[in-house]
Backbone as ProteinMPNN parsed JSONL, in Angstrom:
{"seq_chain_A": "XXXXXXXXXXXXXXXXXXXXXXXXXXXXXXXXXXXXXXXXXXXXXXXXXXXXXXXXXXXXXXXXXXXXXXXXXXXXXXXXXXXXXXXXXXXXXXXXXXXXXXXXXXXXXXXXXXXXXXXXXXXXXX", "coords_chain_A": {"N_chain_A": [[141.961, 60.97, 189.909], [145.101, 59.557, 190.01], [146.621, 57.226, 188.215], [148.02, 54.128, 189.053], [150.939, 52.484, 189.24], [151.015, 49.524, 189.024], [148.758, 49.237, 186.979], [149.065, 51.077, 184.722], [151.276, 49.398, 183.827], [150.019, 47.089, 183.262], [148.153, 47.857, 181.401], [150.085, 48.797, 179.295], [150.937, 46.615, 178.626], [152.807, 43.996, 176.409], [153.391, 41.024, 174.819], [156.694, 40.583, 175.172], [159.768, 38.863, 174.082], [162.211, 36.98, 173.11], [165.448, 35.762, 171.704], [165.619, 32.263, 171.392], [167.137, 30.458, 173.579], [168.556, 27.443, 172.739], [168.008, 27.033, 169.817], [166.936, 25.222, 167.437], [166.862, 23.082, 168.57], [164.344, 20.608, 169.393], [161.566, 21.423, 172.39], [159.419, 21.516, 174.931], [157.984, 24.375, 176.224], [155.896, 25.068, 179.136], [153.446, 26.882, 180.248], [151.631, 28.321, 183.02], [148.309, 29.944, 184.374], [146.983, 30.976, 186.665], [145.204, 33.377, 187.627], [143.568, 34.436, 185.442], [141.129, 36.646, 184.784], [138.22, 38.104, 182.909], [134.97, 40.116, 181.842], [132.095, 38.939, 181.084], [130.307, 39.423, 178.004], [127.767, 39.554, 177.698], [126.531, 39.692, 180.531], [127.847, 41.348, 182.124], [129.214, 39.932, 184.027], [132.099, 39.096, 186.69], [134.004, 36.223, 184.933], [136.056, 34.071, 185.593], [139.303, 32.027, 184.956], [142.195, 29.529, 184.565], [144.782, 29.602, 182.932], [146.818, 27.741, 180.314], [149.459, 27.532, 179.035], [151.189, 25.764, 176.371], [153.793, 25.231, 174.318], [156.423, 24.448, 171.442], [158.685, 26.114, 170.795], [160.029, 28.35, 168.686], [162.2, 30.573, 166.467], [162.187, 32.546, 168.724], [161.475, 33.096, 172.273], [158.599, 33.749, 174.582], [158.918, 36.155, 177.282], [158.185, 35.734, 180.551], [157.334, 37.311, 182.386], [156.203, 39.865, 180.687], [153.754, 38.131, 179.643], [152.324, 37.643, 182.133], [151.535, 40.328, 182.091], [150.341, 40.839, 179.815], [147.914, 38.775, 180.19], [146.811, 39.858, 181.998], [145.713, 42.143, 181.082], [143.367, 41.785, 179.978], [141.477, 41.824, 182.507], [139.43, 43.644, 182.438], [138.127, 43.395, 180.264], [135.329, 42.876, 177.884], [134.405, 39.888, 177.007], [134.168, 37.008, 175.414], [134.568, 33.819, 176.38], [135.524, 31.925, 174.439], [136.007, 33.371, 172.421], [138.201, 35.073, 174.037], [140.492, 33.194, 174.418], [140.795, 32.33, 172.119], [141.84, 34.741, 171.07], [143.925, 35.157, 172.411], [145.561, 33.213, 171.628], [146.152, 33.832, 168.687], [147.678, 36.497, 169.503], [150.192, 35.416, 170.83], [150.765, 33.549, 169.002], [151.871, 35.214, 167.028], [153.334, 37.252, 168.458], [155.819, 35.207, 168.853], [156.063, 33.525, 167.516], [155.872, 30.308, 167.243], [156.437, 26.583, 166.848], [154.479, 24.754, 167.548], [151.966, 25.494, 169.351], [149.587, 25.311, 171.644], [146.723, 26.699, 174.069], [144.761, 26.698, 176.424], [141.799, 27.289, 177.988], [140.837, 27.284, 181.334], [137.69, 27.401, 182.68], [136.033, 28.991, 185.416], [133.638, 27.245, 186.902], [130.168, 28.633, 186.57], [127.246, 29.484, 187.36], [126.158, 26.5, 187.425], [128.103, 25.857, 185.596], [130.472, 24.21, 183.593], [133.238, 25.312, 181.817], [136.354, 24.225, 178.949], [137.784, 25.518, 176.97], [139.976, 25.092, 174.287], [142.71, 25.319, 171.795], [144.463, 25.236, 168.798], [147.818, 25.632, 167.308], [149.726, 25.167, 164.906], [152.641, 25.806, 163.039], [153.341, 25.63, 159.903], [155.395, 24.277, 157.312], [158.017, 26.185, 155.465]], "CA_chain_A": [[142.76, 60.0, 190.622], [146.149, 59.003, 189.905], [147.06, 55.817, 187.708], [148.937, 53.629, 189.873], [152.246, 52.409, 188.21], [150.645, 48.317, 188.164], [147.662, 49.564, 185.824], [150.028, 51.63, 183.884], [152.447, 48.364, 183.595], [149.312, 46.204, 182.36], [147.53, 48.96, 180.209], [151.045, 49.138, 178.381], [151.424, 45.573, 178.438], [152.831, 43.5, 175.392], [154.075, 40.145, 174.755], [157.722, 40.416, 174.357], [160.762, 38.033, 173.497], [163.626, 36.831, 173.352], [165.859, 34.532, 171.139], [165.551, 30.605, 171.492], [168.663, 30.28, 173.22], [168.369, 25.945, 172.452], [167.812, 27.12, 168.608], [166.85, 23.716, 166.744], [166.2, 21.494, 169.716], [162.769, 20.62, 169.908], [161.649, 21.435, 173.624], [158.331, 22.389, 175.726], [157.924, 25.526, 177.29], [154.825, 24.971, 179.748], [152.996, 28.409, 181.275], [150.582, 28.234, 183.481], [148.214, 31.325, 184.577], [146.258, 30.898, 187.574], [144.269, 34.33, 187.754], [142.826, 35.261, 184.514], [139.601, 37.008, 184.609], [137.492, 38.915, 181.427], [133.463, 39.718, 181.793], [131.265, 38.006, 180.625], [129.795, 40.262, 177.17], [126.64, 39.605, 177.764], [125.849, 39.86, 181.753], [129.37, 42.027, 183.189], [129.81, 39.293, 185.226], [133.795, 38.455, 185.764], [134.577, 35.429, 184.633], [137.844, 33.103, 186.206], [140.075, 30.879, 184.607], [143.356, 29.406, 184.651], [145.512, 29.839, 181.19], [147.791, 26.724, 180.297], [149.839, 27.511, 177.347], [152.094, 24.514, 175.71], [154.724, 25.646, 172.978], [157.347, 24.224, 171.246], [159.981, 27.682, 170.295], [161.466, 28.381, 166.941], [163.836, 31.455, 166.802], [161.524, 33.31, 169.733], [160.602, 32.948, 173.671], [157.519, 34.773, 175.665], [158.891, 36.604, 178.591], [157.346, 35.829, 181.125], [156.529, 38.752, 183.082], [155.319, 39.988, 180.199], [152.927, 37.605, 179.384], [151.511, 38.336, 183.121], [150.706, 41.935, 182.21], [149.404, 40.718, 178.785], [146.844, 38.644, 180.234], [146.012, 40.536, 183.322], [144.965, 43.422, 180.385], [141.645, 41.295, 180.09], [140.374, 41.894, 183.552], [138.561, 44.765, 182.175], [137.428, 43.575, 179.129], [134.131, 42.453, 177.94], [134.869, 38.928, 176.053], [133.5, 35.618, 175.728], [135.16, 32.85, 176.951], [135.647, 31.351, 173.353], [137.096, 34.552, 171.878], [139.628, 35.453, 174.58], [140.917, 31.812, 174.085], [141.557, 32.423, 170.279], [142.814, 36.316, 170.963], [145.034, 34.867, 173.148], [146.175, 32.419, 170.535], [146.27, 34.903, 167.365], [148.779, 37.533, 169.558], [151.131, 34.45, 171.238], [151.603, 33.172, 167.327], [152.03, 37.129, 166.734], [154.617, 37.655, 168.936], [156.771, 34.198, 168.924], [155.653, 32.631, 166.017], [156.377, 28.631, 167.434], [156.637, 25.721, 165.969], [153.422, 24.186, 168.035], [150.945, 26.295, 170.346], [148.159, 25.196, 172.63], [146.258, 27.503, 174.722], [143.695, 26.321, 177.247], [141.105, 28.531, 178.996], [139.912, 26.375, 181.857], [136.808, 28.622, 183.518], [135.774, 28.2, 186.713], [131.821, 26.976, 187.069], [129.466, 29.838, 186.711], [125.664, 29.052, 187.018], [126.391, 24.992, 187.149], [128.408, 25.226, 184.064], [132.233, 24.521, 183.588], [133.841, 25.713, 180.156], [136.871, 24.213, 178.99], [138.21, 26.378, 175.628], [141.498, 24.467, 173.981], [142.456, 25.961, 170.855], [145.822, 24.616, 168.558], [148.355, 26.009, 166.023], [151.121, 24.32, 164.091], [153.537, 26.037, 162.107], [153.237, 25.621, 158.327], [156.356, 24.499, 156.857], [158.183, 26.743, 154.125]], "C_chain_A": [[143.894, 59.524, 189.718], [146.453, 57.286, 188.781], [148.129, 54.887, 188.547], [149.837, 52.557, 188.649], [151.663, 50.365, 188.058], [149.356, 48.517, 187.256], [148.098, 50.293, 184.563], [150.669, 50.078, 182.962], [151.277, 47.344, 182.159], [148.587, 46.723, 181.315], [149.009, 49.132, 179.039], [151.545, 47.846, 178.278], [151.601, 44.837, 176.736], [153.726, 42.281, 175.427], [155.632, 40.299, 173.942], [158.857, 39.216, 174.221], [162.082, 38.112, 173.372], [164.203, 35.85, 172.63], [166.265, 33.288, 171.769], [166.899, 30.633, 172.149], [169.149, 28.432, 173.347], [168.045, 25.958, 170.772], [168.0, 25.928, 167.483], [166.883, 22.497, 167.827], [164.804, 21.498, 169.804], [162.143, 20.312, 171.152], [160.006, 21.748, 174.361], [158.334, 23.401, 176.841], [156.028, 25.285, 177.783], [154.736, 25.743, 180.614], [151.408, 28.132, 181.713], [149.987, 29.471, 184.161], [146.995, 30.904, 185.268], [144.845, 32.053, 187.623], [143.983, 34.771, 186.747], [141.628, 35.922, 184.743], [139.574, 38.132, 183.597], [136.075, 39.355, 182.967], [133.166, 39.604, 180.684], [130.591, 39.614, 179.242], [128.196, 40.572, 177.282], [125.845, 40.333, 179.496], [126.672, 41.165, 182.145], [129.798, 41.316, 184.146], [131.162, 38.842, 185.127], [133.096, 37.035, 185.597], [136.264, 35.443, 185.239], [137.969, 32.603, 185.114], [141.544, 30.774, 184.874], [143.735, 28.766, 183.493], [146.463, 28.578, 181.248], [148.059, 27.009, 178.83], [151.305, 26.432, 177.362], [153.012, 24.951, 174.342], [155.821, 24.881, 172.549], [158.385, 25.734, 170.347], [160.543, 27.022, 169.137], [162.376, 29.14, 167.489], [163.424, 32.535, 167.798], [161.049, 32.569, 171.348], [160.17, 33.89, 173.971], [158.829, 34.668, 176.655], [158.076, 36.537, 179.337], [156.646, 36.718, 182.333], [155.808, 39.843, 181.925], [154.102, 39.567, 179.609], [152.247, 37.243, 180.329], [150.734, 39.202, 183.288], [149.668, 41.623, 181.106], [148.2, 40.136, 179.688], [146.532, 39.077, 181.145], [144.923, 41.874, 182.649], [143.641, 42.383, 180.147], [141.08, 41.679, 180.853], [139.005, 42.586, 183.571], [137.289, 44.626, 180.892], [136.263, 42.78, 179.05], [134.2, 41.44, 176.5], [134.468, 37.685, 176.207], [134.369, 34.74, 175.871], [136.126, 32.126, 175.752], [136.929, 32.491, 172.628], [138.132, 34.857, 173.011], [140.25, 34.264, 174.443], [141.599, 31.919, 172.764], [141.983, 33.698, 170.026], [144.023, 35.994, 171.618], [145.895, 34.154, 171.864], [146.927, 33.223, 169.495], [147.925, 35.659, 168.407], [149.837, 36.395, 170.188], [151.802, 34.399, 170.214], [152.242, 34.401, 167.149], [153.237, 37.511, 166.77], [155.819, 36.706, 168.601], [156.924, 33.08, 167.551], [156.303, 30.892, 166.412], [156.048, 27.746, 166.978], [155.305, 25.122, 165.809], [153.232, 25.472, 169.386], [149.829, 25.287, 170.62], [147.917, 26.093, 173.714], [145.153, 26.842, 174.828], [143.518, 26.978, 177.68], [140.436, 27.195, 179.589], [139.092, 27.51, 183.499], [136.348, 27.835, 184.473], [133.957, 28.184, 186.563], [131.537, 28.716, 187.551], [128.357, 29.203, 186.544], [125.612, 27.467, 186.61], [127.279, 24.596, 185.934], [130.086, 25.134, 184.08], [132.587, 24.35, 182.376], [135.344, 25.19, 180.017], [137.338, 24.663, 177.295], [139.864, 25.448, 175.507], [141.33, 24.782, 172.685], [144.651, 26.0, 170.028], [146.611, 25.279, 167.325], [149.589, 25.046, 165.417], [151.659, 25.212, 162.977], [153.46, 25.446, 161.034], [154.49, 25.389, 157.696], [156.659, 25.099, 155.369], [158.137, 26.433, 153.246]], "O_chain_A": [[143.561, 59.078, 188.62], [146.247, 56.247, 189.408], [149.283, 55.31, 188.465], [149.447, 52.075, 187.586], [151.935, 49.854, 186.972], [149.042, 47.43, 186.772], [147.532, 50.112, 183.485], [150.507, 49.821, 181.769], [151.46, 47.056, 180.976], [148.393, 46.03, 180.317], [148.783, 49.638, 177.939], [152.683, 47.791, 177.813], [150.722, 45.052, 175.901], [154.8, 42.4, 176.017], [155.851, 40.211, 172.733], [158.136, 38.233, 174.392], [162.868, 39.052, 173.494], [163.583, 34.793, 172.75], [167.171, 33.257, 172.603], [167.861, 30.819, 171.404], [170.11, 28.182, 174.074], [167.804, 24.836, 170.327], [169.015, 25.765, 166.806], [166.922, 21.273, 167.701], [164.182, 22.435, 170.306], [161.999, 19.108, 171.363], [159.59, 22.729, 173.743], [158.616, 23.253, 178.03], [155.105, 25.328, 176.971], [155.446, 25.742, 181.619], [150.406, 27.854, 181.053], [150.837, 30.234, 184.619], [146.028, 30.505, 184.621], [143.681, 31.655, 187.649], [144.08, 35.993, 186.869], [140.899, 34.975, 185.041], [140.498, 38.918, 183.386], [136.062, 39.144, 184.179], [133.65, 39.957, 179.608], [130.492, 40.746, 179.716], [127.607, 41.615, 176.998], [124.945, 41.168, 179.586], [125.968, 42.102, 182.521], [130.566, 41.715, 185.021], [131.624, 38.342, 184.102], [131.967, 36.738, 185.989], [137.173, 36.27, 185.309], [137.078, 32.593, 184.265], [142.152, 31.737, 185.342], [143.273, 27.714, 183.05], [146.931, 28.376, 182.369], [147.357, 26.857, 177.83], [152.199, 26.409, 178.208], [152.421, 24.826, 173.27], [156.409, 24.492, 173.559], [158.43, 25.895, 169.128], [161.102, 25.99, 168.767], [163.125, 28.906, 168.438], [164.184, 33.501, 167.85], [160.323, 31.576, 171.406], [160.782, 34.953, 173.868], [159.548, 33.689, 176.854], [157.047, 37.175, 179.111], [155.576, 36.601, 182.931], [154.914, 40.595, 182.314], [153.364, 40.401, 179.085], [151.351, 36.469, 179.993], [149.744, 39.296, 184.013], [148.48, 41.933, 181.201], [147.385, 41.004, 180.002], [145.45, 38.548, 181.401], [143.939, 42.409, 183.159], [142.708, 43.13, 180.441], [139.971, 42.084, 180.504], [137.978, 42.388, 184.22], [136.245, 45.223, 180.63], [136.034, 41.998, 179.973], [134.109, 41.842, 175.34], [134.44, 37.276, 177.368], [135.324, 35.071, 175.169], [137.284, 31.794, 176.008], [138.143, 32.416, 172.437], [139.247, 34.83, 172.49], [141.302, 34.795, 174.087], [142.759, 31.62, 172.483], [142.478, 33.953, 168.929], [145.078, 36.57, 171.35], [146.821, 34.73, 171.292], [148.156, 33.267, 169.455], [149.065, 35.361, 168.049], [150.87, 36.836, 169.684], [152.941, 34.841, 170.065], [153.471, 34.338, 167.163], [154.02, 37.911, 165.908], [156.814, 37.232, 168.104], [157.665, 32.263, 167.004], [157.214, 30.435, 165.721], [154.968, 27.955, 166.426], [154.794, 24.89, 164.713], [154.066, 26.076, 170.062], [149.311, 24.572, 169.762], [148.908, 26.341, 174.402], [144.512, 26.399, 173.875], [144.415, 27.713, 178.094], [139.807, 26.333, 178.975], [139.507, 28.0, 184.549], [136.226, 26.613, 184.552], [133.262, 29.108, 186.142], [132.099, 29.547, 188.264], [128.295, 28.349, 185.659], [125.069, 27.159, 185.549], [127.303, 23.499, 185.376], [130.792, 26.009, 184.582], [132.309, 23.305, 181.788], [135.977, 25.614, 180.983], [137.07, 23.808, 176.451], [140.649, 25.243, 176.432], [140.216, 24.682, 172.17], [145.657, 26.521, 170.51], [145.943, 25.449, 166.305], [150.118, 24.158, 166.086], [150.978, 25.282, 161.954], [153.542, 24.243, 161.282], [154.953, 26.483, 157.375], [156.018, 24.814, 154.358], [158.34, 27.204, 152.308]]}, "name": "protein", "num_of_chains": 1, "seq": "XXXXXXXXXXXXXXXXXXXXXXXXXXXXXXXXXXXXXXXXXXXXXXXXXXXXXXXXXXXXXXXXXXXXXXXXXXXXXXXXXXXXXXXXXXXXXXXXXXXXXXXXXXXXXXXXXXXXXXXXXXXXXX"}
């Protein structure tokens, strides 16, 4: 069977960028991501959530259609709630390197339980 060209798109997905174009204003870029889903490592069960990332930009911005495909490449994967939260984190800094990061995983109740993952970076000055 065939690869259809949106599994292609997200299998080749990568957070890319673009220069600050506000370079030394200090500003919030606020992304919000309704449909995430992983499974679960342990059961295969998916897992939901909805992604809220908070940044303040240095000399980089996420695209945001690519940072659609990036996290849609989870759907498949087999990741705990905790760790995709702080993989997410690690490749954001990666790509954009910003001043301030927050990334929230807020999961939807599974088995009475509701997970909320928040997870923070700050830039290090030179």
């Amino acid at each position: 069977m065939e690869i259809k060209y949106g599994e292609r798109n997200i299998a080749e997905g990568q957070l890319i960028t673009f220069p600050n174009p506000r370079l030394g204003r200090r500003y919030d870029i606020n992304i919000t991501l309704p449909e995430f889903t992983c499974k679960c490592p342990f059961s295969g069960y998916p897992d939901f959530a909805t992604i809220h990332i908070t940044y303040i930009p240095d000399e980089r911005v996420v695209e945001l259609k690519a940072i659609k495909l990036y996290i849609n490449s989870y759907r498949d994967r087999y990741i705990s709630h905790e760790e995709s939260i702080n993989q997410i984190l690690d490749d954001f800094v990666a790509a954009c390197d910003p001043l301030e990061v927050t990334v929230k995983g807020d999961f939807s109740p599974r088995g009475n339980v509701h997970t909320v993952i928040e997870v923070r970076h700050l830039k290090q000055p030179k």
